[in-house]
N, C-alpha and C positions, 0 to 999 in steps of 0.2 A: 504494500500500500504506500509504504513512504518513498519509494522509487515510481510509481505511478505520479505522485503528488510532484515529485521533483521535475520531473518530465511535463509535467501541466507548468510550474511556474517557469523551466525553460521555453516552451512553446510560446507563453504569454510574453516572455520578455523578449523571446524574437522576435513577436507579433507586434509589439509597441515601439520597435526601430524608426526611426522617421528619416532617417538620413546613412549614406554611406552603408549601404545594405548590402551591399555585391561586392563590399574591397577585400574580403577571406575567400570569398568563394569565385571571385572573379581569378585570385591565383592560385588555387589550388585546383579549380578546374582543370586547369595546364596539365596536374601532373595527377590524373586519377587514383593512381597508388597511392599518393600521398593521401589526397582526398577520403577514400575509402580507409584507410588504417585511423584515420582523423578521428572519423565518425565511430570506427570500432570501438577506440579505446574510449572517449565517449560516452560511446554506450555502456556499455562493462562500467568505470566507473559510477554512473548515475545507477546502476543497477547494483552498486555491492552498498549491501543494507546495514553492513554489523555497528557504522561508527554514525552517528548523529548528524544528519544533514547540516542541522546548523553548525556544528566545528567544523563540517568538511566548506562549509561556504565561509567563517570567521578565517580558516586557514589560506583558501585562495585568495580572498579580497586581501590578508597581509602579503602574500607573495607580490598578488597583482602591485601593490600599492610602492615595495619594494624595487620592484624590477622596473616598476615606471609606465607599467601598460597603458595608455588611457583607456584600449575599449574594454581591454579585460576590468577595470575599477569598473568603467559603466556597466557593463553586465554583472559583475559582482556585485554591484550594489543595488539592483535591482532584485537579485536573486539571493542576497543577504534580505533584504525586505522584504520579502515572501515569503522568507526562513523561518521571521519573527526575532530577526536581530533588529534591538531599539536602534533609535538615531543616533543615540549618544555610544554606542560599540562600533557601527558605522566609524564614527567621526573620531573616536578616541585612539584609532585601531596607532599611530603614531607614539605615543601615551601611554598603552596599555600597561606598561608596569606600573607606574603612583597611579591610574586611573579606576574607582570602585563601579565601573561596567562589566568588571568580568569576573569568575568568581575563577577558583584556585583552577580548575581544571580548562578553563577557556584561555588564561594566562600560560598556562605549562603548553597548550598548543598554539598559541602564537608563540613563544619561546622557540617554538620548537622549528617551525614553519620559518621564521628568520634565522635559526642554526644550518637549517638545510638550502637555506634558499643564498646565506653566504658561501664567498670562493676567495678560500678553502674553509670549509666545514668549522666553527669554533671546539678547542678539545672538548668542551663538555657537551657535545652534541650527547655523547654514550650516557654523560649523567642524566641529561633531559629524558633520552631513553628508558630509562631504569626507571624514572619518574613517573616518569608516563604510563608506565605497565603497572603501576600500583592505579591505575583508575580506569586502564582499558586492556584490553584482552589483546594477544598480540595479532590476530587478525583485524585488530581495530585500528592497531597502530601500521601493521600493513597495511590496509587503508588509506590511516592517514599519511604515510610517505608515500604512497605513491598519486594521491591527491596533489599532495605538496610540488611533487615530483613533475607531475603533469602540467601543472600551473606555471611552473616556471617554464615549461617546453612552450606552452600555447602563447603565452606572454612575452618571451622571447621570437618564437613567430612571428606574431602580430604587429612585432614592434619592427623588425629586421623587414618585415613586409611592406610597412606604411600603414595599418589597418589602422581606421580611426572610430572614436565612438559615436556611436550612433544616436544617443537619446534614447537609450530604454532606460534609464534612472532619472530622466528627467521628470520633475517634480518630486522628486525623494531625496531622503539623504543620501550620501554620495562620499566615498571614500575619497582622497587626494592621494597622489603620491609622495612620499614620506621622502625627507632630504638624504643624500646619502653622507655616509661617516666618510672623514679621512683616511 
C-alpha cells in the first residue's frame, strides 16, 4: 500500500510540472538503455517497503540539497510534502543538527545521507552505521544506502545534463541548496 501511495504522489508531482518537462527525457531518449535501467531502478526503489517513505524522501531532499540539484530539490520537495514532512524539516534540512524538527532517528539519517553523499566518505560513516542499526533492520539500512546512493547518481545527472526545475513544489515549501564547506 505505501509503494502504491508513493507512486500516486510521484505521478501527481509529475502531473503538476509547468515548465521544462522534456529536459530528462529529451536526453535520455538518445540513449534507450540508459533510459530503461533509469526507470528500472526507479521502480524497484519506490517499491522496496521495509524503510519509511518519509526518511527515504528526508534523505534524498539532503543529498538533492547537497549536490546542488535544483530539479531534484523541486521534486523533492514536492514529494517531501506529500510524505507529511512539515515546512519547517523542509527548510531546516541545512540546520538539522541545533534544529528541534527532527527527532533522534530522522537526524542519524541525514547524518548519514551527508556521510555518504561526501568525497571521500567521513571515518565515522561505520559509527553512523552501527547507529543506525540500533533503530533499523539492516535491510532498512540497505534501503536507505542505496536511496542515498541513487540520489546522488540522479542529481548528478541532472545537473551534468542541464535538467532544470520544473515547478512541481511551486506553492510549497521548498528545500534550497545548502553552501558547500571548504
Amino acid at each position: 500500500m505505501r509503494a502504491l501511495k508513493r507512486l500516486w504522489h510521484y505521478l501527481k508531482a509529475f502531473g503538476s510540472a509547468r515548465r521544462n518537462r522534456t529536459d530528462l527525457a529529451g536526453w535520455l531518449i538518445r540513449r534507450p538503455q540508459v533510459l530503461i535501467g533509469t526507470m528500472v531502478y526507479e521502480t524497484v526503489l519506490m517499491f522496496s517497503n521495509r524503510l519509511e517513505p518519509r526518511l527515504k524522501e528526508l534523505a534524498e531532499l539532503k543529498v538533492a540539497g547537497l549536490v546542488n540539484c535544483e530539479f531534484c530539490l523541486d521534486i523533492g520537495s514536492a514529494l517531501a510534502n506529500s510524505a507529511g514532512l512539515s515546512e519547517r524539516q523542509i527548510t531546516d534540512l541545512p540546520k538539522y543538527k541545533s534544529s528541534d524538527a527532527y527527532s533522534e532517528l530522522e537526524k542519524l539519517v541525514l547524518a548519514y545521507a551527508e556521510a555518504a553523499t561526501a568525497t571521500p566518505p567521513p571515518l565515522d560513516i561505520a559509527d553512523l552505521r552501527t547507529e543506525l542499526l540500533t533503530h533499523l533492520s539492516k535491510g532498512q539500512l540497505a534501503e536507505l544506502a542505496a536511496t542515498i546512493a541513487w540520489e546522488n547518481q540522479r542529481a548528478r545527472l541532472n545537473q551534468a545534463l542541464g535538467v532544470r526545475p520544473t515547478g512541481m513544489a511551486d506553492g510549497m515549501a521548498c528545500a534550497l541548496p545548502e553552501p558547500r564547506s571548504a
